[in-house]
VOPAGU-2260 file (C-alpha; in pm, 1 decimal, decimal comma):
REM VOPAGU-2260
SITE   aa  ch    i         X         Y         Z
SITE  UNK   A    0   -6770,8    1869,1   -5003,2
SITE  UNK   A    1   -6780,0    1523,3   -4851,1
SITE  UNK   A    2   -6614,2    1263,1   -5054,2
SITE  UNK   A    3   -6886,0    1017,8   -5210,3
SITE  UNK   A    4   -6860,7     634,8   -5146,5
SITE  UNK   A    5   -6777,1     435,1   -5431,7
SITE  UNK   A    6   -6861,3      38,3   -5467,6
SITE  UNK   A    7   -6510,5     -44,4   -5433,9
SITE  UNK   A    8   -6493,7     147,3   -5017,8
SITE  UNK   A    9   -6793,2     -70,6   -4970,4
SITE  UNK   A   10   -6740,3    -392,1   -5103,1
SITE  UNK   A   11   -6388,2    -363,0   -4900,0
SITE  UNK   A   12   -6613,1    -275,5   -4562,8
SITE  UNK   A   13   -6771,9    -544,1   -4637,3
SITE  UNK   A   14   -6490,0    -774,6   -4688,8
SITE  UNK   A   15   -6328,8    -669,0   -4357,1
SITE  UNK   A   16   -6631,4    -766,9   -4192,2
SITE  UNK   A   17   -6707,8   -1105,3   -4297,1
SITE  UNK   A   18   -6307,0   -1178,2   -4246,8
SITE  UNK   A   19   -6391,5   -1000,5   -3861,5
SITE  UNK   A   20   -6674,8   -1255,3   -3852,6
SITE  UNK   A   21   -6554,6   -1548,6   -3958,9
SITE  UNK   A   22   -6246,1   -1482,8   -3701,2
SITE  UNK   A   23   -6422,6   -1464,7   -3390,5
SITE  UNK   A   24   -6696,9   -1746,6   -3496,7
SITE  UNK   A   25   -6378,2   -1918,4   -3458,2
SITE  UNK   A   26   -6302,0   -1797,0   -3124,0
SITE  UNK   A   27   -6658,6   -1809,5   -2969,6
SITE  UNK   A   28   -6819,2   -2053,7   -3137,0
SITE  UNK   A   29   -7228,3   -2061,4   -3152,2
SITE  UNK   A   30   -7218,9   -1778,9   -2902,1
SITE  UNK   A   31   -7057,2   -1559,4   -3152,7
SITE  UNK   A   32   -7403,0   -1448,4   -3347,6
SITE  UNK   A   33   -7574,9   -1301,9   -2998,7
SITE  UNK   A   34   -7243,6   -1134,2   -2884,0
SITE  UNK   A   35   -7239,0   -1002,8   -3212,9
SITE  UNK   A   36   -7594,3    -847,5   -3212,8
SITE  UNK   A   37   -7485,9    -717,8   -2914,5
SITE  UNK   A   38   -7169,6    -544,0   -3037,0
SITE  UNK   A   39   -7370,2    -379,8   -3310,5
SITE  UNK   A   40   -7626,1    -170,7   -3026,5
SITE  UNK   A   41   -7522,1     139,3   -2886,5
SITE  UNK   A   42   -7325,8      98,0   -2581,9
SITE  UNK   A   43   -7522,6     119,5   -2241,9
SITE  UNK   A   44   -7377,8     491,5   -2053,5
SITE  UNK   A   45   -7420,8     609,8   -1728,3
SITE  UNK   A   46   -7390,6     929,1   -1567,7
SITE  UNK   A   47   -7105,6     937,8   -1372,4
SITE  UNK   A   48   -7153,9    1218,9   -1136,1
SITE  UNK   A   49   -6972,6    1118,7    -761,0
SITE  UNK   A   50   -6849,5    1388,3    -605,8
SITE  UNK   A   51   -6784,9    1569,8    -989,5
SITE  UNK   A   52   -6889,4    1919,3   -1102,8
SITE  UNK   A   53   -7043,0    1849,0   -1364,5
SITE  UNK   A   54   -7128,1    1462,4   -1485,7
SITE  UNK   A   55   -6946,5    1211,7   -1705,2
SITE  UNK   A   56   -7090,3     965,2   -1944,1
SITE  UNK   A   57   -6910,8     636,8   -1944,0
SITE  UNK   A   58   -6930,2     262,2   -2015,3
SITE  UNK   A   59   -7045,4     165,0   -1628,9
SITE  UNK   A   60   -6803,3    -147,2   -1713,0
SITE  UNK   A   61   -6536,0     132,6   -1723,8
SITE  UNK   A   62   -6675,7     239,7   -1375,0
SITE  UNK   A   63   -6608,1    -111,0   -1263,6
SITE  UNK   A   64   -6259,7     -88,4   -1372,8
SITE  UNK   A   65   -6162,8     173,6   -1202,9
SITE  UNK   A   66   -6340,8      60,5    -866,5
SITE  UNK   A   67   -6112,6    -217,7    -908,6
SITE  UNK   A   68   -5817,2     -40,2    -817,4
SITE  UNK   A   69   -5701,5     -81,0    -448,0
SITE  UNK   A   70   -5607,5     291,3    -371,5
SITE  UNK   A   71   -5402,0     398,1    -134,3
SITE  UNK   A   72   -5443,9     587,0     181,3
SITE  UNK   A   73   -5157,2     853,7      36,9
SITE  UNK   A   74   -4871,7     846,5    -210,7
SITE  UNK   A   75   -4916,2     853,0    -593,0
SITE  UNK   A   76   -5161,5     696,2    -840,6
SITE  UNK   A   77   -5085,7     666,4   -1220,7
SITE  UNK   A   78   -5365,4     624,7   -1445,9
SITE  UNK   A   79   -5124,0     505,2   -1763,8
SITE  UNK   A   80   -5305,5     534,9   -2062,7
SITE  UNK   A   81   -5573,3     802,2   -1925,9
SITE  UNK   A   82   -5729,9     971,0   -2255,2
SITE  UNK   A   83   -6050,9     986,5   -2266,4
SITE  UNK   A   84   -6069,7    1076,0   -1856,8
SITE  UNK   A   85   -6315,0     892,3   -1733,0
SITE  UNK   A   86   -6112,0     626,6   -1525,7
SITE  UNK   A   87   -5942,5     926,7   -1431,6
SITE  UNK   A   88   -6242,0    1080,2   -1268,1
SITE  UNK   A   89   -6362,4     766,8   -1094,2
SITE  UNK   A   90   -5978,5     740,5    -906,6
SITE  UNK   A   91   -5992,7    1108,9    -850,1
SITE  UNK   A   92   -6326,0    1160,2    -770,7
SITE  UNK   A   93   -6270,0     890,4    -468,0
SITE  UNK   A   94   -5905,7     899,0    -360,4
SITE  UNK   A   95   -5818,0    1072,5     -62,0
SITE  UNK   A   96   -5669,3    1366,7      50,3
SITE  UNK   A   97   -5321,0    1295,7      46,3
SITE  UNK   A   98   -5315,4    1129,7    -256,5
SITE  UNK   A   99   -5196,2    1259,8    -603,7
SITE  UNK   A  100   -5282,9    1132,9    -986,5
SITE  UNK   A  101   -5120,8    1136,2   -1307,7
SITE  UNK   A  102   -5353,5    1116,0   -1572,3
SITE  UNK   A  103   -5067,0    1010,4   -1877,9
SITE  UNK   A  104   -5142,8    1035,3   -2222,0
SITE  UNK   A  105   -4921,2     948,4   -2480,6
SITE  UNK   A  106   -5096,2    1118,9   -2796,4
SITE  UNK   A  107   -5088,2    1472,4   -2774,2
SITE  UNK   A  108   -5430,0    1523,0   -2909,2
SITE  UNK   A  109   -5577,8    1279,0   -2667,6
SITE  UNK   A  110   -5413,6    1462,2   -2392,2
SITE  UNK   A  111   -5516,6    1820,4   -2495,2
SITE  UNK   A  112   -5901,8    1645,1   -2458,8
SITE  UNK   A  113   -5844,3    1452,9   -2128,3
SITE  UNK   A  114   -5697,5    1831,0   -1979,6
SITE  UNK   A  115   -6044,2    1982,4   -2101,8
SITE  UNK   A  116   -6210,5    1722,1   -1916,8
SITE  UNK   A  117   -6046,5    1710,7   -1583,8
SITE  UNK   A  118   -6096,1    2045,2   -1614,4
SITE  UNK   A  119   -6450,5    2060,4   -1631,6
SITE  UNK   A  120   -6579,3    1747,3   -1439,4
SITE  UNK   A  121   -6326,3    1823,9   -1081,2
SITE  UNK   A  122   -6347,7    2073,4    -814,8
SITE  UNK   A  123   -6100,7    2326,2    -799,9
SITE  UNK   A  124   -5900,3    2085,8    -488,5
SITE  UNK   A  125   -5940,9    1797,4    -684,3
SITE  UNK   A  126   -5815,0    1932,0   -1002,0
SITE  UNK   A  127   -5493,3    2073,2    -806,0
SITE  UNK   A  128   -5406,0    1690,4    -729,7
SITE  UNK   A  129   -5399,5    1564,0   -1080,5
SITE  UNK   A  130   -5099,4    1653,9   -1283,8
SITE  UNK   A  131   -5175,6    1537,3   -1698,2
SITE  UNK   A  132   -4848,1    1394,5   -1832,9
SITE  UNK   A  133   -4707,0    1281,1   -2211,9
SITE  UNK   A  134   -4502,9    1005,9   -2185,7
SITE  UNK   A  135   -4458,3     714,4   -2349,1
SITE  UNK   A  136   -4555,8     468,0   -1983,0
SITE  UNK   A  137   -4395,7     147,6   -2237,0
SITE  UNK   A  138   -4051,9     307,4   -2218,6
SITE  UNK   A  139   -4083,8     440,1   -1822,6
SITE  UNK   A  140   -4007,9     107,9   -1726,6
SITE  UNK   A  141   -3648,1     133,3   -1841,2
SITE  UNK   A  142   -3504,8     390,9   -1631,4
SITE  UNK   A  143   -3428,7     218,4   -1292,0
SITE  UNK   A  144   -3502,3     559,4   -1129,1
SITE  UNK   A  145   -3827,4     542,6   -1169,8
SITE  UNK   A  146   -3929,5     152,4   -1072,2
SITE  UNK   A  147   -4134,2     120,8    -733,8
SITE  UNK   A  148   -4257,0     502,0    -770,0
SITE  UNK   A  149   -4621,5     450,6    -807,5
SITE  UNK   A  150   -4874,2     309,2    -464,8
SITE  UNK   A  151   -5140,8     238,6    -777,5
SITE  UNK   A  152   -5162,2     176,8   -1154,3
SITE  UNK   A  153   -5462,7     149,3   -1335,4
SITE  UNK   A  154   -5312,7      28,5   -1691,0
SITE  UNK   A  155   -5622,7      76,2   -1951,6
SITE  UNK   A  156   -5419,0     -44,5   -2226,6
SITE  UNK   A  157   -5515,1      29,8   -2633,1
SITE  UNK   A  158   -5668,6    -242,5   -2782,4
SITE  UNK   A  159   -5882,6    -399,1   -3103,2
SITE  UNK   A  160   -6231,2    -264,1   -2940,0
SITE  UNK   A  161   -6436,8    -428,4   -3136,2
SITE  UNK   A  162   -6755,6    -313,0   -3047,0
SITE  UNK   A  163   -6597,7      19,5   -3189,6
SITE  UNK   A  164   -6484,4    -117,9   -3555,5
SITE  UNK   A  165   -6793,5    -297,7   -3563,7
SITE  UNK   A  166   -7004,1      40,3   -3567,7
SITE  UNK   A  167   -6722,3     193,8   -3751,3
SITE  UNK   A  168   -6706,3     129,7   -4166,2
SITE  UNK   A  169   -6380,1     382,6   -4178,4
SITE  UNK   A  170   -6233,5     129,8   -3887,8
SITE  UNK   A  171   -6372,6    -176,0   -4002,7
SITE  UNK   A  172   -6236,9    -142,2   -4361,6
SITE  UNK   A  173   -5867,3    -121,3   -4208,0
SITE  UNK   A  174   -5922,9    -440,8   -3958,3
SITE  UNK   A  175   -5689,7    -724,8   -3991,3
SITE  UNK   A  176   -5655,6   -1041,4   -3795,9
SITE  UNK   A  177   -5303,1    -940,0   -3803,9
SITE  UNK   A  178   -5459,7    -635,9   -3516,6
SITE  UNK   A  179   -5465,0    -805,5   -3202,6
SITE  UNK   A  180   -5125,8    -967,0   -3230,3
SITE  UNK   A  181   -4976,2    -621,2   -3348,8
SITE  UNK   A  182   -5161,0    -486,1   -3016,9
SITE  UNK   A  183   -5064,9    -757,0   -2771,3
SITE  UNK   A  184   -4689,2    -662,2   -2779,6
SITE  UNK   A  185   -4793,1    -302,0   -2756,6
SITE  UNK   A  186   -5026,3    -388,3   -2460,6
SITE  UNK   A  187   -4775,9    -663,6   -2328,1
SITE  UNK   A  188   -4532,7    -327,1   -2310,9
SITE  UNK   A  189   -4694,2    -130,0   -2148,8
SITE  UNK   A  190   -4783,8    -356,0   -1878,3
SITE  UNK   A  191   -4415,3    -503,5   -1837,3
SITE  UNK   A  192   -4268,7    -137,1   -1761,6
SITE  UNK   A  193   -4601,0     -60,5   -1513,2
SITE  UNK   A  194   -4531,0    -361,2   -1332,7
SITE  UNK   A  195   -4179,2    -234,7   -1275,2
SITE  UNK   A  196   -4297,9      89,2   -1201,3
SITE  UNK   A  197   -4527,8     -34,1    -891,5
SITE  UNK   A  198   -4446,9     -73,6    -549,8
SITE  UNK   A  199   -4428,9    -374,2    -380,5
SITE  UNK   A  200   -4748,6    -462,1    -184,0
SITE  UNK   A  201   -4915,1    -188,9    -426,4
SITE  UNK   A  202   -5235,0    -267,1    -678,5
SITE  UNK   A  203   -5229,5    -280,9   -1039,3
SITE  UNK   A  204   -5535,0    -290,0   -1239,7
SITE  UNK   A  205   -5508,2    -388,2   -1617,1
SITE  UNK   A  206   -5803,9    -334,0   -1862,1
SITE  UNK   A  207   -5897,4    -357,6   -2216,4
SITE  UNK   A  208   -6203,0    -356,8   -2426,8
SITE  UNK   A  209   -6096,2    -624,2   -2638,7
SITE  UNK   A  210   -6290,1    -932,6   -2647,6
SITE  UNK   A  211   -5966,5   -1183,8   -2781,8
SITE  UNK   A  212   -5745,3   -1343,1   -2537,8
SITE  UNK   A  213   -5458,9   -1242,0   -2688,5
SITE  UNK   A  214   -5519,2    -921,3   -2577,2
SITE  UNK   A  215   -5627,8    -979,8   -2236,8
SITE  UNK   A  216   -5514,4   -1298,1   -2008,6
SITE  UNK   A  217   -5276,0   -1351,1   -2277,1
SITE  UNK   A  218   -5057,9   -1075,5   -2187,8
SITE  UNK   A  219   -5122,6   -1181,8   -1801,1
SITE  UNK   A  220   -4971,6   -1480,5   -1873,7
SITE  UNK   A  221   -4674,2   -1344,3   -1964,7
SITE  UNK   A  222   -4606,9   -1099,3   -1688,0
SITE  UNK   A  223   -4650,3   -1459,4   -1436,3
SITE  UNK   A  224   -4441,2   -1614,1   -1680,6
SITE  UNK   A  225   -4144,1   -1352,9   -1659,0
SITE  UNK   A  226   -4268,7   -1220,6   -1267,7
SITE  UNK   A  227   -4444,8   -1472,3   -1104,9
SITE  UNK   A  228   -4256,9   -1474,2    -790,8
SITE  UNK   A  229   -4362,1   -1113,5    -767,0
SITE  UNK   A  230   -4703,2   -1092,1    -844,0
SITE  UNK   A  231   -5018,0   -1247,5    -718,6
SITE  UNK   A  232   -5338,0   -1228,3    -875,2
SITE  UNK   A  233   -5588,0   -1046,7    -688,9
SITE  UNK   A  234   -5966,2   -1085,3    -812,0
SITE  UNK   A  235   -6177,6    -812,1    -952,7
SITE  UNK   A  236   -6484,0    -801,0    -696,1
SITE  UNK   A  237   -6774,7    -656,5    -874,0
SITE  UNK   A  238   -7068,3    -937,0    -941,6
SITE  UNK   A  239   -7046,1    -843,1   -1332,2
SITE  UNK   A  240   -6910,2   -1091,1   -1586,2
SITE  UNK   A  241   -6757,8   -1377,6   -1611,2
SITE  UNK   A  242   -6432,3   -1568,9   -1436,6
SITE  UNK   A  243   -6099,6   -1595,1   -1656,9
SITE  UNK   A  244   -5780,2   -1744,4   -1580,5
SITE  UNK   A  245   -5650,2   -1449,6   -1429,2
SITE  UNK   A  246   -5964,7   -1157,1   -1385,8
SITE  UNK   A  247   -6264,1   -1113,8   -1535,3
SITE  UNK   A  248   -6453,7   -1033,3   -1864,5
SITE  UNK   A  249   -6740,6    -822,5   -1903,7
SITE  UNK   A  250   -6941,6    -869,4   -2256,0
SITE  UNK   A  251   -7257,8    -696,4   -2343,4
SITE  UNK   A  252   -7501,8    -995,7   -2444,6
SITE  UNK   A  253   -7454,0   -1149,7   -2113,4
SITE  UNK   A  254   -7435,5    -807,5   -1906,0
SITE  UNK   A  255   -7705,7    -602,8   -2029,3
SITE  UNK   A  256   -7518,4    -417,1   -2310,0
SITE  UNK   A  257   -7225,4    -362,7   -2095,1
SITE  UNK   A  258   -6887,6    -339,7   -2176,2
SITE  UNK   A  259   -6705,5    -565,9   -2362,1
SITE  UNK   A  260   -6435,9    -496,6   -2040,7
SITE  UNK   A  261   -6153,3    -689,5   -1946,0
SITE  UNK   A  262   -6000,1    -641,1   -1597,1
SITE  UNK   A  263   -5739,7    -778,5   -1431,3
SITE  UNK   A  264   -5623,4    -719,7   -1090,4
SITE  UNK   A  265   -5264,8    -743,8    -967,6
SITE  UNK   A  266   -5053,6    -764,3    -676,7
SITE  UNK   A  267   -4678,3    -678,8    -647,7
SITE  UNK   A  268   -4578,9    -891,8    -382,5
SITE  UNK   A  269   -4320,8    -750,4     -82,5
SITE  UNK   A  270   -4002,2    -979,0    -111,9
């Protein structure tokens, strides 16, 4: 029997939200009430179908990120934080012949569904090339052994998506302001041991669906602050959304319901 609502679950949904509000009026000012109407709309899928089995629905700002990897001609591709799959499919479903992916999921759950969907979205030759890991791609970055190993990185790091809790009461009663911050050092992880993990003269894309910059240039900031003589910034090149200090942002009332996305593209510079 599903458990019944009381006036208390509600009035602290509701609390959560106008404390959500009344953060990012802050942040975006009068643009805040359209992005927000925006936010609360479904988000605008496409079919991804490009050289697939059978097609994937997916955020076409997602499809932008992953276009906005550089890939190599052959070596090894890691998509870090892979679950659900569908940045996974884009790489894989356009990467060539002599390259390999690792899909890597952390969560064990996630991974058993990104598995189930490599499985049914690539070609039998396809499939064969990408390997599904569980490891934690935060701590990878501390073995030496394993630093310049990967030709690509596509880094689509876990963040507040907001567009999410605001369609969410269950998620929206447990948002904080306190989220992003908590986040940021997760995120600011994750892309500190991938940036080790690259090889020089090799691309590094780094997404989010976050719409705070704590969460997105703010954590590019600090990989120039502790590696700037070792990576350059390399534009995203798609016409969608607008400039940041260091990529671009993609949010729905400006971009036709897409997104929000965050990308950031990276070189790692040969000393």
């Amino acid at each position: 029997m599903a458990k019944l609502r009381g006036k208390s679950d509600f009035a602290e949904s509701a609390l959560a939200e106008s404390t959500l509000v009344e953060w990012y009026s802050a942040r975006f000012g009068s643009r805040w009430q359209t992005l927000y109407a925006a936010l609360k709309t479904p988000p605008q899928h496409v079919e991804y179908s490009c050289d697939l089995k059978k097609t994937y629905l997916l955020d076409e700002a997602s499809v932008l990120a992953a276009q906005s990897l550089r890939l190599p001609d052959e070596g090894i591709i890691l998509d870090a934080c892979a679950a659900p799959g569908g940045k996974s499919l884009v790489i894989a479903s356009t990467m060539g012949e002599k390259v390999k992916l690792i899909s890597n999921e952390f969560s064990s759950d996630r991974r058993r569904r990104l598995s189930l969907v490599l499985d049914e979205c690539l070609d039998e030759e396809r499939r064969r090339r990408v390997a599904v890991s569980g490891f934690d791609a935060a701590a990878l970055g501390g073995n030496k052994a394993e630093w310049s190993r990967f030709d690509a990185i596509i880094l689509d790091a876990p963040c507040s998506s907001e567009r999410h809790v605001i369609q969410s009461e269950k998620a929206l009663a447990e948002w904080t302001p306190a989220r992003p911050k908590f986040l940021a050092r997760r995120q600011w992880a994750l892309l500190s041991s991938a940036f080790l993990l690259l090889k020089p003269g090799a691309s590094l894309v780094y997404s989010t669906c976050a719409l705070c910059e704590e969460e997105n240039d703010g954590v590019i900031k600090r990989l120039f602050e502790k590696y700037g003589s070792e990576a350059q910034i390399d534009p995203p090149d798609f016409d969608a959304g607008e400039k940041t200090v260091y990529g671009k942002i993609i949010l729905p009332d400006a971009d036709g319901g897409l997104g929000p996305m965050y990308v950031a593209r990276i070189r790692k510079k040969v000393l």
